[in-house]
C-alpha positions in Angstrom: 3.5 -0.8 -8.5 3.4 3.0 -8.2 0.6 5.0 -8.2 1.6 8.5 -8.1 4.8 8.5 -10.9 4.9 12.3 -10.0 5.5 12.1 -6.5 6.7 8.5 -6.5 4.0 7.0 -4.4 3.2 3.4 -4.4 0.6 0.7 -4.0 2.1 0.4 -1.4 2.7 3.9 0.7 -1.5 3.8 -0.2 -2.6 0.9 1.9 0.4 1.9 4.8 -1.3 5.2 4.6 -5.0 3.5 4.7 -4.1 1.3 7.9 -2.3 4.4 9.4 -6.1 6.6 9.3 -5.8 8.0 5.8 -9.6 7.8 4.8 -9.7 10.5 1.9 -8.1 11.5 -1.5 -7.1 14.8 0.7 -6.0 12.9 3.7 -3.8 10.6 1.5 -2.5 13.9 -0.4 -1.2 15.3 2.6 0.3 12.4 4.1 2.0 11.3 1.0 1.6 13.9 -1.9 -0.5 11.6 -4.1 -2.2 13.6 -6.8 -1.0 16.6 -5.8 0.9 17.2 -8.9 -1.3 16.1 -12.6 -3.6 14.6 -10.8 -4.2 11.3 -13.0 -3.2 9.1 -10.1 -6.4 10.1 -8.1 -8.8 7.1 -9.6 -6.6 4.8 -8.9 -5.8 5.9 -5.3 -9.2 6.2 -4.6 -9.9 2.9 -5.6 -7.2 1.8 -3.8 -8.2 3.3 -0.4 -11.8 1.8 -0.7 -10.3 -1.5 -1.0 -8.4 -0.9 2.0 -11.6 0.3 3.8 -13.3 -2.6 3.1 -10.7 -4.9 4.1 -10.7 -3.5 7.2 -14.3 -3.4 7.8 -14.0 -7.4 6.7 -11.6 -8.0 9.0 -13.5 -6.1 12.0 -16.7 -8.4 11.3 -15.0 -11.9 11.2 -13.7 -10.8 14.5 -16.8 -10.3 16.1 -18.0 -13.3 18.3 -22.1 -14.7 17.7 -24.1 -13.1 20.0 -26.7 -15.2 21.2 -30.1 -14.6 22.0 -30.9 -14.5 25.7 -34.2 -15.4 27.5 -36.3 -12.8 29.4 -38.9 -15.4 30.6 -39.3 -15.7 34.3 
């Protein structure tokens, strides 16, 4: 689905630019012109790059291991 119809940017080209560092609306304008042009895209990409944030930060929590509580009695 395309997010930027100005610059041709999709759903897609968001989340590659996400996992690739993008963290910002002017990170992800740079790398891939979204809402450069009217600007009406910029919600919608922002939405879409807090998704992808969160997934991330999902992902990086399932993958930590339990830690279990050690013992300091003598």
């Amino acid at each position: 689905m395309y997010v930027c119809l100005c610059n041709g940017v999709t759903e897609r080209d968001v989340r590659q630019a996400a996992n690739a560092g993008c963290r910002t609306m002017p990170e992800l304008t740079m790398r891939t012109g979204c809402g450069a042009t009217c600007g009406s895209c910029v919600s919608m990409a922002t939405d879409l790059l807090h998704e992808a944030r969160q997934a991330e930060h999902r992902s990086a929590i399932e993958g930590l291991l339990p830690v279990q509580a050690m013992s300091h009695a003598a």
